[in-house]
C-alpha positions as a Markdown table, in Angstrom:
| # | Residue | x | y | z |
|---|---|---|---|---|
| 1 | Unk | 71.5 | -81.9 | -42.4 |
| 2 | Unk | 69.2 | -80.8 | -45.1 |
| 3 | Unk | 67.0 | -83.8 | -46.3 |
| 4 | Unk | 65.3 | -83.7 | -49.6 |
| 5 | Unk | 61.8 | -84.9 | -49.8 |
| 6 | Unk | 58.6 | -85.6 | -52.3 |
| 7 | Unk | 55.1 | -85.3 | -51.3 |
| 8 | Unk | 52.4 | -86.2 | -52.8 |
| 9 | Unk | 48.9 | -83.8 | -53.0 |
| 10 | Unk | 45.7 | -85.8 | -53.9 |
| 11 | Unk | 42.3 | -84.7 | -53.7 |
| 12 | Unk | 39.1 | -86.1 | -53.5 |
| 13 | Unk | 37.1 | -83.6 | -54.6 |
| 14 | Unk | 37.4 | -80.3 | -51.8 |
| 15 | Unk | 39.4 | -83.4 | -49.0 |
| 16 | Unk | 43.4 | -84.0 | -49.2 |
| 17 | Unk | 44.8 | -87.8 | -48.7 |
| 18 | Unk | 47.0 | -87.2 | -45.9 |
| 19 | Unk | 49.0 | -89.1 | -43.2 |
| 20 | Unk | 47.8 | -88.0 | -39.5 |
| 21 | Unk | 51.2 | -87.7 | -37.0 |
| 22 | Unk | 51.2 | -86.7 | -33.4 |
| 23 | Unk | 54.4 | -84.4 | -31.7 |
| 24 | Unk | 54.7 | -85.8 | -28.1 |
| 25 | Unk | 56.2 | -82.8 | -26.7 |
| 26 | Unk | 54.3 | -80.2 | -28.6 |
| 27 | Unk | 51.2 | -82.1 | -27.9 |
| 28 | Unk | 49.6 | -81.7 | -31.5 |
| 29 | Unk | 48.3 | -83.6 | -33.8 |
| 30 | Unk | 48.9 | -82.9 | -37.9 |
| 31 | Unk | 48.4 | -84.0 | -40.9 |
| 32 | Unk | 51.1 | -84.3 | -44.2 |
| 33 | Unk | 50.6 | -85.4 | -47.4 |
| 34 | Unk | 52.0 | -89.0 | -48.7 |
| 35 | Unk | 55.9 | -89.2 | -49.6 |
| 36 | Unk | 59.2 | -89.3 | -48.5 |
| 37 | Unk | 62.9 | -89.3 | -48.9 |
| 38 | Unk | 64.1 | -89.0 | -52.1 |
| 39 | Unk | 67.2 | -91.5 | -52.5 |
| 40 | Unk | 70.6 | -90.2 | -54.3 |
| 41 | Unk | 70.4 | -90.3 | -58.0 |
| 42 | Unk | 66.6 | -90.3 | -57.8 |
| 43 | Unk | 64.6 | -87.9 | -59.9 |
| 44 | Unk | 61.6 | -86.7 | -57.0 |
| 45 | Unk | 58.6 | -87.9 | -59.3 |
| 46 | Unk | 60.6 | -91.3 | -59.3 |
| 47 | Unk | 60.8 | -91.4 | -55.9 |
| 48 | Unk | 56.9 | -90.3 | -55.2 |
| 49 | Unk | 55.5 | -93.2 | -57.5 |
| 50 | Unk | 58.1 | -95.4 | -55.2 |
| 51 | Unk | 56.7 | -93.7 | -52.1 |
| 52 | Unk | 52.7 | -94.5 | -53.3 |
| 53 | Unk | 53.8 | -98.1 | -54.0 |
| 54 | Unk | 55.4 | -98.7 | -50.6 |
| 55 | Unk | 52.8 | -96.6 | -48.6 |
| 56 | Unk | 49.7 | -97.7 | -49.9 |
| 57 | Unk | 50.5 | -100.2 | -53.3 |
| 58 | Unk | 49.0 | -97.9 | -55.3 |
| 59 | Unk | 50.1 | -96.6 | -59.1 |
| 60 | Unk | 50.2 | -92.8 | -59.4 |
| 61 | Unk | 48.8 | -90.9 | -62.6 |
| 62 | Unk | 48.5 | -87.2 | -63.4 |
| 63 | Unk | 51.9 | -86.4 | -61.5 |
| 64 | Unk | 52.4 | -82.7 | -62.0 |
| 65 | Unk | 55.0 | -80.2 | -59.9 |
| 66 | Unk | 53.1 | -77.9 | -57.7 |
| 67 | Unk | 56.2 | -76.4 | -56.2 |
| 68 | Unk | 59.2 | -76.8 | -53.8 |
| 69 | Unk | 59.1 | -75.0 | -50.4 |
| 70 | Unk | 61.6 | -75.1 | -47.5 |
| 71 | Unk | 60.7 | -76.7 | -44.2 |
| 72 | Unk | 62.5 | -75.8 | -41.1 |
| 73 | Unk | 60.8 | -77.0 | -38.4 |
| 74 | Unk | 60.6 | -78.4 | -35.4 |
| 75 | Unk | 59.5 | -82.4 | -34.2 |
| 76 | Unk | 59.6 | -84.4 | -30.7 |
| 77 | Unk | 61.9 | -81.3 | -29.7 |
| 78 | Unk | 64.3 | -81.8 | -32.4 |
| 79 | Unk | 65.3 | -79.7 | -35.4 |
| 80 | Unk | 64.6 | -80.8 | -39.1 |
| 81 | Unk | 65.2 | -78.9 | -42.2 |
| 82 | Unk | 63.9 | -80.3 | -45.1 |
| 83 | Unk | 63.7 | -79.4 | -49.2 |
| 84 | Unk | 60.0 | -80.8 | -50.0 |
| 85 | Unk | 59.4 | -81.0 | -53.8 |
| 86 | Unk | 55.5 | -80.8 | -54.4 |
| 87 | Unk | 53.7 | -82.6 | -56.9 |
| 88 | Unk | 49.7 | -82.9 | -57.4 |
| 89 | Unk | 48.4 | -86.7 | -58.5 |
| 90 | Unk | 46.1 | -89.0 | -58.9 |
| 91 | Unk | 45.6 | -92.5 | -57.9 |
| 92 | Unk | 45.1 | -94.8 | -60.4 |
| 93 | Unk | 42.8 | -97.0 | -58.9 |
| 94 | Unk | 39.4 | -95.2 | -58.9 |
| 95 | Unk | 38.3 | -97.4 | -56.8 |
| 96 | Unk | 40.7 | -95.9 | -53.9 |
| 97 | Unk | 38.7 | -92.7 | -53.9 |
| 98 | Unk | 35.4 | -94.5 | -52.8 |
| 99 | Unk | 37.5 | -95.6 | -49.6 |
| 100 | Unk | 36.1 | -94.2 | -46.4 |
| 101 | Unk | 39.0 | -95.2 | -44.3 |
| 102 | Unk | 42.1 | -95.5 | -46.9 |
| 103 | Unk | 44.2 | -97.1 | -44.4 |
| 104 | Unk | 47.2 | -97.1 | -42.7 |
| 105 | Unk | 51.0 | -96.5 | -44.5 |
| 106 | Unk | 51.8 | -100.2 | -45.2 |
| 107 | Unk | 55.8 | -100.1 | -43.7 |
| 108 | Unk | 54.8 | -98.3 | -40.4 |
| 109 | Unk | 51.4 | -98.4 | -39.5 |
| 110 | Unk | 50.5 | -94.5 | -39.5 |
| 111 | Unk | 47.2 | -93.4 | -40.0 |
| 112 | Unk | 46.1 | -92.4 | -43.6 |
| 113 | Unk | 42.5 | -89.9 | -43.9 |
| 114 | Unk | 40.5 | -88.0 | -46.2 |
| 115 | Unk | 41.4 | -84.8 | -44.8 |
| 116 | Unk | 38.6 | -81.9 | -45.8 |
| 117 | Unk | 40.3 | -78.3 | -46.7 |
| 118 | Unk | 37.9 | -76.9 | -45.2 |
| 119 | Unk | 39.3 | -77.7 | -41.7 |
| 120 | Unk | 42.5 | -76.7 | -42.2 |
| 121 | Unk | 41.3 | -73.4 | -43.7 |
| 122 | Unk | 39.1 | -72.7 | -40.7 |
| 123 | Unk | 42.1 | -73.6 | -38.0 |
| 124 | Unk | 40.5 | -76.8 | -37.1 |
| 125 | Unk | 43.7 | -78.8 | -38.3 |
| 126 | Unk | 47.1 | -78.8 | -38.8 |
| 127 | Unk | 48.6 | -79.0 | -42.3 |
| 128 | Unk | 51.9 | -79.4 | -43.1 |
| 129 | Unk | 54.7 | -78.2 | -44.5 |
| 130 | Unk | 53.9 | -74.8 | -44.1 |
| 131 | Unk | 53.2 | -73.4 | -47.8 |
| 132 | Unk | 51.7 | -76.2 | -49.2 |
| 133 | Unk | 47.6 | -74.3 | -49.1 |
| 134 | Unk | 49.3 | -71.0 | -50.8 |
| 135 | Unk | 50.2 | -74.3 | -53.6 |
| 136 | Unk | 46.6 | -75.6 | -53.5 |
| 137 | Unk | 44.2 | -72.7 | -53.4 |
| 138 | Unk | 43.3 | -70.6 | -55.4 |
| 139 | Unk | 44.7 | -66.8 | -54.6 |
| 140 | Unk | 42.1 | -64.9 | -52.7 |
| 141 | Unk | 39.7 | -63.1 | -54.7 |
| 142 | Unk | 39.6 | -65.6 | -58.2 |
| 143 | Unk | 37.6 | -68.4 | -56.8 |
């Protein structure tokens, strides 16, 4: 089954709010940005503003569509196949960006960083879905 999802890309300056997850059996760590399923009948940025509020109780601003890309991938040994729809945001709350440790997602518990770009750029961590930095930098060259 194809499942259609929303994530959410916020910077703080050159660093990407992002959840960090852990794949048992490939034995990695990875990072993803904030979001989640989106429900039948419900436009994406509907369901990314729901997502912020249940993750973190935070209002979204500046919602823009980056992209969609197609995610077939692997997790704890299983397939998954999903449609992520891509937007770039901001939190309202400017006070969030002065957060060292933003927290963990508020239904589950995961882990929630400042992730720099930086790392992911140089190999140091895993980004995910796959496509989402050809959304988010610039093309080589035009910096």
């Amino acid at each position: 089954m194809i499942r259609p999802v929303v994530l959410g890309v916020v910077r703080r300056g050159d660093d990407l709010l992002v959840l960090v997850g852990h794949d048992a059996v490939k034995g990695e760590t990875f990072h993803r940005p904030l979001g989640g399923g989106i429900e039948f009948g419900e436009l994406s940025e509907d369901a990314l503003r729901r997502e912020f509020r249940e993750e973190l109780a935070v209002e979204l601003t500046d919602v823009v569509r980056l992209g969609v890309v197609e995610n077939v991938f692997e997790f704890e040994g299983r397939p998954g196949h999903e449609i992520d729809v891509l937007y770039s945001a901001s939190i309202a709350d400017p006070s969030f960006y002065e957060r060292r440790d933003p927290g963990p997602i508020l239904d589950e518990g995961t882990p929630v960083r400042w992730l720099p770009i930086a790392d992911v750029v140089a190999g140091n961590a895993v980004l995910y879905p796959t496509g989402l930095l050809d959304l988010i930098l610039p093309p080589e060259g035009c910096q």
